[in-house]
C-alpha positions as CSV (number, residue, x, y, z in Angstrom):
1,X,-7.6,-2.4,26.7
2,X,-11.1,-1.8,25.8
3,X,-12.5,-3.5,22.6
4,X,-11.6,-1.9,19.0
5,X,-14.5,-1.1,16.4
6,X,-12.5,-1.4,13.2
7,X,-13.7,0.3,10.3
8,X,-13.6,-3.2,7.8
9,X,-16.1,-1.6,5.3
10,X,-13.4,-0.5,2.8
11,X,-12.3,-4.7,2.8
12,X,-13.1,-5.7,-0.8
13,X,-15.0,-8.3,-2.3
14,X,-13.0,-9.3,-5.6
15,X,-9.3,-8.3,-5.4
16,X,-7.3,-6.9,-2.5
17,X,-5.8,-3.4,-3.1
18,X,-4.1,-1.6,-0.3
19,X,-6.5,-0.3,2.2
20,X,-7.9,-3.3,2.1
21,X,-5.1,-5.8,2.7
22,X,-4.4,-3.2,5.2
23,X,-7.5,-3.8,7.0
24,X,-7.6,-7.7,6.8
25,X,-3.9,-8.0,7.9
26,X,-4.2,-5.6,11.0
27,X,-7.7,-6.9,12.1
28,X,-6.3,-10.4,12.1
29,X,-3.3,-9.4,13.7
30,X,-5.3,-7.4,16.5
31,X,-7.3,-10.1,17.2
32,X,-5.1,-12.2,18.4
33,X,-4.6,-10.0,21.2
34,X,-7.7,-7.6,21.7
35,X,-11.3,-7.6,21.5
36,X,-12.1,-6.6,17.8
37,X,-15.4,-5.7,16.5
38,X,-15.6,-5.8,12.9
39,X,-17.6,-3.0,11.6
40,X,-18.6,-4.0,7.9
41,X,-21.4,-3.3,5.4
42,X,-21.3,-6.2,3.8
43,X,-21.5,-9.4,5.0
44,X,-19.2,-11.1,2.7
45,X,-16.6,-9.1,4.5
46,X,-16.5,-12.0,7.0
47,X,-15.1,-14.4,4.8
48,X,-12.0,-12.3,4.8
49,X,-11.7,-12.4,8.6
50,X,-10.9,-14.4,11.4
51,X,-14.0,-17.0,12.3
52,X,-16.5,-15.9,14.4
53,X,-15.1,-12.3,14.8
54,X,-17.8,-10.0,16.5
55,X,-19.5,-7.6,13.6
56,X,-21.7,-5.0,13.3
57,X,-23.1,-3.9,9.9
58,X,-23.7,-0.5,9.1
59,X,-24.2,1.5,6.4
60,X,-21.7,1.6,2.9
61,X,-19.1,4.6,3.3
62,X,-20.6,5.8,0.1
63,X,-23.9,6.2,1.2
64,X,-25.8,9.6,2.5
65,X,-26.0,7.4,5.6
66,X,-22.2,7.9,6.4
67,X,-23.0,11.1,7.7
68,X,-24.6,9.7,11.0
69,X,-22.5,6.6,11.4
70,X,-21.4,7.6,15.0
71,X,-24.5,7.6,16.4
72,X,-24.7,3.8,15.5
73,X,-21.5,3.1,17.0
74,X,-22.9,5.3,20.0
75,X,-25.8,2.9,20.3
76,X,-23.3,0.2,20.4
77,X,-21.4,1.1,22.8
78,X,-17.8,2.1,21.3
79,X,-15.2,3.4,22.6
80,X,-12.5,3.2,20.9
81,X,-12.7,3.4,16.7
82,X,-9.9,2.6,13.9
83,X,-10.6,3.6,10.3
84,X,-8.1,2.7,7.8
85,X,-9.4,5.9,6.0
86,X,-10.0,9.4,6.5
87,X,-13.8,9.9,5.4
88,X,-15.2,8.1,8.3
89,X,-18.5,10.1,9.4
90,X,-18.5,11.7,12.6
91,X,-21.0,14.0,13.8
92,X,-22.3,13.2,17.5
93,X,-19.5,11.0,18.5
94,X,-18.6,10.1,21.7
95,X,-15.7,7.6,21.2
96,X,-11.8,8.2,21.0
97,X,-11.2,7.8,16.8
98,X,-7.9,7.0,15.1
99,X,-8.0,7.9,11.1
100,X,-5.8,7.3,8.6
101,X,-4.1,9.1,5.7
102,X,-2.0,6.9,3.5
103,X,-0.4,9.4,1.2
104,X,-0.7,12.3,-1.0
105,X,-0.5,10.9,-4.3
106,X,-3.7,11.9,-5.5
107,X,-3.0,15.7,-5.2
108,X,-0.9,14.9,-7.5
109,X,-2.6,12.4,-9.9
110,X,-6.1,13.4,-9.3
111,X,-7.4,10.3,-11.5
112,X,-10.0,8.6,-9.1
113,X,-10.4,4.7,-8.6
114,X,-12.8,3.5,-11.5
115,X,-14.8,1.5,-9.8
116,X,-16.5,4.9,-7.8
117,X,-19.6,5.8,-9.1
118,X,-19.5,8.9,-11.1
119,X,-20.5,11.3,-8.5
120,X,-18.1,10.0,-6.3
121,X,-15.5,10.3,-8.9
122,X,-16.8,14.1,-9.3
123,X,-16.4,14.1,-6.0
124,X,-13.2,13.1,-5.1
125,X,-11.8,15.5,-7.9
126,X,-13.0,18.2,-6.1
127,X,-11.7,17.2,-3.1
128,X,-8.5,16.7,-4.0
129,X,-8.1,20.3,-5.9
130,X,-7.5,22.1,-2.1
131,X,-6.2,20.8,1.2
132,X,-8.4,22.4,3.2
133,X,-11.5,19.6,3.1
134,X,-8.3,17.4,3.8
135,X,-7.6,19.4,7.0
136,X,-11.7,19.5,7.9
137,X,-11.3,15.9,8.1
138,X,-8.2,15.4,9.6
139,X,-8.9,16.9,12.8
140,X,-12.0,15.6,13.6
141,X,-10.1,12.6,14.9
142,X,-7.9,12.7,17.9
143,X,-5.2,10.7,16.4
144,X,-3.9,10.4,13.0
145,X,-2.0,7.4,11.8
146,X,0.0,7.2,8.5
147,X,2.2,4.3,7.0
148,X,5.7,6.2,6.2
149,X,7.7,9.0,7.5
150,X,7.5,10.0,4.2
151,X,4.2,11.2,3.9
152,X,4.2,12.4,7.8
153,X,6.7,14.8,6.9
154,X,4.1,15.8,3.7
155,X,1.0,15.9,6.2
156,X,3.1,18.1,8.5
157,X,4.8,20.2,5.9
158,X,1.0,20.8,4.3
159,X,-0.2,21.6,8.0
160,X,-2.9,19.3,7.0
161,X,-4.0,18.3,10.8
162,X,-3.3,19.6,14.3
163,X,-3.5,16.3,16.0
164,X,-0.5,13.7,16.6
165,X,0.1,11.8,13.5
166,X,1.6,8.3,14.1
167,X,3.3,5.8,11.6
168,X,1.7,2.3,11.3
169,X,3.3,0.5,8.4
170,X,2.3,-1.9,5.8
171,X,3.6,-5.0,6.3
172,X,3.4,-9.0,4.5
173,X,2.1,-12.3,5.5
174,X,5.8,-13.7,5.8
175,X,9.4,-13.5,5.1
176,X,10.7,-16.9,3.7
177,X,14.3,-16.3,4.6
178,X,15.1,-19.2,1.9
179,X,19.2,-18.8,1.3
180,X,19.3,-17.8,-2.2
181,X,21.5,-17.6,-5.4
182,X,21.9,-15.6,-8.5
183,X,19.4,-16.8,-11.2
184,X,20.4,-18.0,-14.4
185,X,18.2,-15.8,-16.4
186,X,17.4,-12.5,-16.1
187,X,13.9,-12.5,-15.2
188,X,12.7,-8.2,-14.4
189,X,9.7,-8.0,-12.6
190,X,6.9,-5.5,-12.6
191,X,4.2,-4.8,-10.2
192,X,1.8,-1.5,-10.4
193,X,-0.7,-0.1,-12.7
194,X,0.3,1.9,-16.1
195,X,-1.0,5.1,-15.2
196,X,1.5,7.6,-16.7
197,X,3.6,8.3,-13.8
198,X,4.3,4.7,-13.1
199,X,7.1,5.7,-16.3
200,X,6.5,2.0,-17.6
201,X,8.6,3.4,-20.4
202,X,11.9,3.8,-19.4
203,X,11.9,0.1,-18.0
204,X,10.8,-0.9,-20.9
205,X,13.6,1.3,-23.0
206,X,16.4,-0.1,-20.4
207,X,15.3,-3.6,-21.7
208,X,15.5,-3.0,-24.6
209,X,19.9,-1.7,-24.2
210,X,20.2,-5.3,-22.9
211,X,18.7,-8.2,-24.6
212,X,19.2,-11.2,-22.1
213,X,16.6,-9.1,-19.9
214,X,13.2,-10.1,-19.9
215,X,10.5,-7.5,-18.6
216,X,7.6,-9.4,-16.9
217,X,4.5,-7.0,-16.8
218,X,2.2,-8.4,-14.2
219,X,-0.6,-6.2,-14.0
220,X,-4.2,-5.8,-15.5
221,X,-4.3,-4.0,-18.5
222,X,-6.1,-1.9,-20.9
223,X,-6.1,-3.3,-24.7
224,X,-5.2,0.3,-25.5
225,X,-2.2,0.7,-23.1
226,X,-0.4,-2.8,-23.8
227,X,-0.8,-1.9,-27.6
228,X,1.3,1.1,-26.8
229,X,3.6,-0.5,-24.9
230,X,3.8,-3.3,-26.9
231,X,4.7,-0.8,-29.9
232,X,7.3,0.8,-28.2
233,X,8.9,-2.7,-26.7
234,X,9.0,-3.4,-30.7
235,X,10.7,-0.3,-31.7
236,X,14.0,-0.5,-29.1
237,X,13.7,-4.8,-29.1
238,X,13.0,-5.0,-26.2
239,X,11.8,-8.6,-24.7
240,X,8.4,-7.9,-22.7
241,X,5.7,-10.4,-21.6
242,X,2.4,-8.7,-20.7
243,X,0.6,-10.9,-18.0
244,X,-2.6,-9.1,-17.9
245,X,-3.2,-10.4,-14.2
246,X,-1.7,-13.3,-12.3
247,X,-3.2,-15.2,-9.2
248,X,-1.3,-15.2,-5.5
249,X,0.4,-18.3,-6.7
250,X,1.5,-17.4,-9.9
251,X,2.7,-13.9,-8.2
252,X,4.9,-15.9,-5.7
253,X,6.8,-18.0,-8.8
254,X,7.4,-15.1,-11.0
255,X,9.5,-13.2,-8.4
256,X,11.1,-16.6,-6.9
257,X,12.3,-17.0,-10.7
258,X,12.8,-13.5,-10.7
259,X,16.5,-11.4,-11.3
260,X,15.1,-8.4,-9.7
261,X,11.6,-6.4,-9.0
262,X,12.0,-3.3,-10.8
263,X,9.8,0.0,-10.9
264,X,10.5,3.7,-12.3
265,X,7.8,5.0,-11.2
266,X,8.1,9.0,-10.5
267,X,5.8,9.0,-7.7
268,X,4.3,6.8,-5.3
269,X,2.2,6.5,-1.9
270,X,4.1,3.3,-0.4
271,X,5.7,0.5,-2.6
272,X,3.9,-2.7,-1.2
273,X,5.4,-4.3,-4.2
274,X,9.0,-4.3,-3.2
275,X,8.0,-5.8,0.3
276,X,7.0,-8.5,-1.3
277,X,9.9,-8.9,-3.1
278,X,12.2,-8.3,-0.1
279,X,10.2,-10.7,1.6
280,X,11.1,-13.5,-0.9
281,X,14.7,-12.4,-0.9
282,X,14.4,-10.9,-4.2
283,X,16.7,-7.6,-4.7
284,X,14.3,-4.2,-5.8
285,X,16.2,-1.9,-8.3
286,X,14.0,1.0,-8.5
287,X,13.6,4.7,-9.3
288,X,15.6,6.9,-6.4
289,X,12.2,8.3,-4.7
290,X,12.2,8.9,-1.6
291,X,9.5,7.0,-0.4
292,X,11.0,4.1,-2.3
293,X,14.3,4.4,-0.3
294,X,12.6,4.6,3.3
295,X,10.6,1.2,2.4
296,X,13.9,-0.2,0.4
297,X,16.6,1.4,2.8
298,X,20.5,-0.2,1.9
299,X,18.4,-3.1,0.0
300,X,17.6,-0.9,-2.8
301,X,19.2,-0.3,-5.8
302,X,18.2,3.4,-7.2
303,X,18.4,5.1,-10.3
304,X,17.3,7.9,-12.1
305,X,13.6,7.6,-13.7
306,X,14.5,9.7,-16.3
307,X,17.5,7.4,-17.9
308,X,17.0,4.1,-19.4
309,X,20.7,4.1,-18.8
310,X,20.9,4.5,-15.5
311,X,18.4,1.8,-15.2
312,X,20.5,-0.2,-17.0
313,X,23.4,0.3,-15.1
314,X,22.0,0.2,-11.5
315,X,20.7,-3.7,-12.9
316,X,24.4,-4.4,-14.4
317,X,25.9,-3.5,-10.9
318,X,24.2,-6.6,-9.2
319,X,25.4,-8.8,-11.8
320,X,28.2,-10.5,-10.2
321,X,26.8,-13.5,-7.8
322,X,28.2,-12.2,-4.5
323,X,27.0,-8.3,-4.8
324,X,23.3,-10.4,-6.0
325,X,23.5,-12.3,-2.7
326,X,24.3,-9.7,-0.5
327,X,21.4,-7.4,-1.8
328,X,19.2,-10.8,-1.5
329,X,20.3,-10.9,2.0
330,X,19.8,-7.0,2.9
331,X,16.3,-7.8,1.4
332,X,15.2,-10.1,4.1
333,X,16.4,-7.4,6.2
334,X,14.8,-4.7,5.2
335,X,11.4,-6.8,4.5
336,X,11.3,-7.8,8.6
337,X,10.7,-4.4,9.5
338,X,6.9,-4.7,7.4
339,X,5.1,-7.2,10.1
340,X,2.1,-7.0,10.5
341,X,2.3,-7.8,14.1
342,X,4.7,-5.1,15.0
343,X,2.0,-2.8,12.8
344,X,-0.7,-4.0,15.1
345,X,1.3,-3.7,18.6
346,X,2.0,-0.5,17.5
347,X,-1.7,0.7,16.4
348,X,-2.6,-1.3,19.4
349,X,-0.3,1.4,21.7
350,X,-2.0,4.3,20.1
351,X,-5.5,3.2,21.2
352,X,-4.2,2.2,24.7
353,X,-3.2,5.3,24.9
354,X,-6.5,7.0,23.9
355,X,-8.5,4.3,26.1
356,X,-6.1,5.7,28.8
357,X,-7.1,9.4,28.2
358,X,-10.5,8.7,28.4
359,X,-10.6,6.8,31.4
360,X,-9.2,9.6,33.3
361,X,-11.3,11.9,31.9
């Protein structure tokens, strides 16, 4: 196949988040087999990347600059391009280009990412108040690649492109497949921001109906919002420990130690979290979305955001030691499906099959 310009620029520089894990796992993973070229913006990018990989720096996807973009990947010869986004300038191309479209969530929850710039921020409100600059840049591409059935069904119930959409999937690093047992303590953990529909509450109110539960908040948080919390964990006595952050290592301990990965969230894109408790054999008792039970599948334990109780109860029913260790073992399962090899063969087959479009053109 002919070499792949991947779109790295969205790779950050101080934390991972999804699109950008996304893009360091799948240009590793491609590389191992294909000709990448990594096209960045910054070169600190690098770091995150496999030695020596073959670059090209162009402008920030932020910049006024975006809008002519192609004709520097003209100039250098490209063929076939991957973005891991959808906002990818493209006027004057003349390569095959694969986009991507993660989910919908911010249709919903039309809160931008903090760290824009304000006019971005004004920006991507506006955006996000009508599908139809969605669809504008949908079908500029000639593929379109998603991460969930999910939110393929949303993108074709929305009509949001006319161009094959294909599923590439998050994935992890590794499944430890370590033979597990029931911990002695019950350990909950949480993973995920405390934006309102995350429903931080009703975990927090299920701890509280059991006290030999222990709700481990991992994530960065405002003063403001842990005060609240905190007020609330005080009112139904509930036992909460706010981590305000933790490091890769400190991550992997908590849910080794852990009873369960929990979220109630009312809406999500994905649910990278519960891979990565899967992935360490760790059962995932969560709110009964159904993005949640597509990345979860017979692994999952579900429950109804709206009750504490049901919370409660979908926790109590993996209680006994051998229904624990048979959800451990469907975790491992479930969490070898996420690969990030099988993600790159199968973005891999998408281009080949652009490259092989072209050719015969």
């Amino acid at each position: 196949m002919e070499t792949i310009h991947f779109d790295a620029r969205f790779i950050r520089l101080d934390y991972h988040d999804g699109i950008s894990r996304f893009s360091v796992e799948l240009i590793k993973a491609l590389s191992k087999k294909h000709k990448v070229v990594a096209v960045i913006c910054d070169q600190k990018q690098l770091e995150f990347l496999p030695k020596g990989i073959e670059h090209l720096v162009v402008n920030s996807p932020q910049s006024v600059k975006e809008l002519f973009v192609a004709k520097k990947l003209n100039k250098a010869g490209a063929r076939l391009v991957f973005s891991p986004m959808q906002i990818m300038g493209t006027w004057g191309r003349k390569y095959k280009l694969v986009l991507t479209l993660h989910d919908l969530i911010y249709y919903r929850h039309r809160k931008p990412p903090q760290d824009l710039s304000p006019l971005i921020q004004t920006i991507w409100r506006l955006y996000h108040l009508s599908y139809f600059p969605q669809r504008l840049l949908l079908n500029r591409a000639d593929r379109i690649v998603t991460v969930s059935e999910t939110t393929k069904n949303l993108i074709q119930k929305h009509r949001l492109t006319r161009k094959p959409v294909e599923i590439v999937y998050n994935g992890v690093a590794e499944v430890s497949r370590r033979s597990r047992k029931i911990p002695e303590t019950r350990s909950l953990v949480y993973v995920g921001s405390f934006m309102p529909y995350k429903n931080v509450e009703t975990l927090i109110r299920a701890a509280g109906l059991e006290p030999s539960y222990t709700l481990h908040l991992l994530s960065k948080i405002t003063q403001t919002r842990e005060s609240e919390l905190q007020k609330l964990a005080d009112s139904v006595s509930a036992n909460v420990v706010f981590h305000r952050g933790v490091s890769d290592d400190e991550y992997q301990k908590l849910l080794d130690e852990a009873f369960a990965a929990v979220s109630a969230s009312k809406d999500e894109g994905f649910g990278i979290p519960l891979v990565e408790a899967m992935a360490r054999g760790i059962p995932v008792v969560v709110s009964n979305l159904e993005i949640f039970q597509e990345v979860a599948g017979l692994a999952g334990t579900y429950f109804n955001p709206e009750s504490p109780e049901a919370a409660l109860e979908a926790l109590q029913s993996i209680t006994n030691p051998a229904s624990w260790k048979t959800k451990s073992a469907a975790s491992y399962e479930r969490a070898s499906v996420f690969n990030w090899d099988k993600s790159a063969e199968k973005l891999a087959a998408i281009l080949s099959q652009l490259s092989s479009e072209q050719n015969s053109h």
